[in-house]
N, C-alpha and C positions, 0 to 999 in steps of 0.2 A: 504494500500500500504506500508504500514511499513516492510515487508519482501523485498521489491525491493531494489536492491541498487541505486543510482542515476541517470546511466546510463539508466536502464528501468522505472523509473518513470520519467526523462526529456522524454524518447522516446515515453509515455503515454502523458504525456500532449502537445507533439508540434503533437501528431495525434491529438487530441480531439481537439486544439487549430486551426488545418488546415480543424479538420472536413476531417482527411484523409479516405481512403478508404483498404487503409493496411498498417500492419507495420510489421520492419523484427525483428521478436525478438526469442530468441533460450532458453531463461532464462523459467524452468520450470514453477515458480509462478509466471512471470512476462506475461507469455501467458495463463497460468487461469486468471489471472486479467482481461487482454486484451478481452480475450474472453466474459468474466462476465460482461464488458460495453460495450458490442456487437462491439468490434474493433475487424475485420478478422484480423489474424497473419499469415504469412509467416514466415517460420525456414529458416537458411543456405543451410541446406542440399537440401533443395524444391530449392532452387534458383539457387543453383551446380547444380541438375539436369534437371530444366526448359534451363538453358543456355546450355549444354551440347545437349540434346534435337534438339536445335535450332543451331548446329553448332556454338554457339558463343563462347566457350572453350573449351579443349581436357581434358579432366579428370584425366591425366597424370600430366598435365601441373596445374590443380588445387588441385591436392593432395601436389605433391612439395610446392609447394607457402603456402599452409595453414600448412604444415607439421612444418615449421621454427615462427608461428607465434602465438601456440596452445600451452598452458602451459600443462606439461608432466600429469599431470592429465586428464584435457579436450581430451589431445592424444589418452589416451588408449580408451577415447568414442566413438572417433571420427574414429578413426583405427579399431573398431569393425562395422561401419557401413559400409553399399551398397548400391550403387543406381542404380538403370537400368536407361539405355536410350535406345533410337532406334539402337544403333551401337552393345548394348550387357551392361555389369555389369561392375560398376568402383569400386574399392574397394577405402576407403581412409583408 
């Protein structure tokens, strides 16, 4: 785990510590880890689109919100993804 930064190795061990059943982590080697001690992972993106899905955000309204809060790096990754829902494709 010496590649994780502390963020994803606290979020590894209060899963393992809860005996969780998922955790939300978006960090490349932080979700091979995750996966490598058989803890399912959920990304952000999955989670925009499960809520959006379910009517519980407008994808307009969650592209704003993340747009102010995504270092200009992480932007240009994030602004190149899509996600479908039932309504049609949100771009962020």
């Amino acid at each position: 785990m010496e590649s994780l930064d502390d963020g994803e190795k606290a979020a590894l061990a209060l899963a393992a510590s809860l005996a969780a059943d998922l955790v939300l982590m978006d960090d490349r080697d932080g979700v091979r880890i995750a996966r490598n001690k058989g803890v399912r992972v959920i990304g952000t993106l999955r989670v925009l689109q499960l809520d959006a899905r379910s009517g519980l955000l407008d994808l307009g309204d969650a592209s704003n919100a993340l747009s102010g809060r995504i270092s200009a790096i992480g932007r240009r990754s994030w602004m190149n993804c899509s996600i479908k829902t039932s309504t049609g494709e949100g771009r962020f």
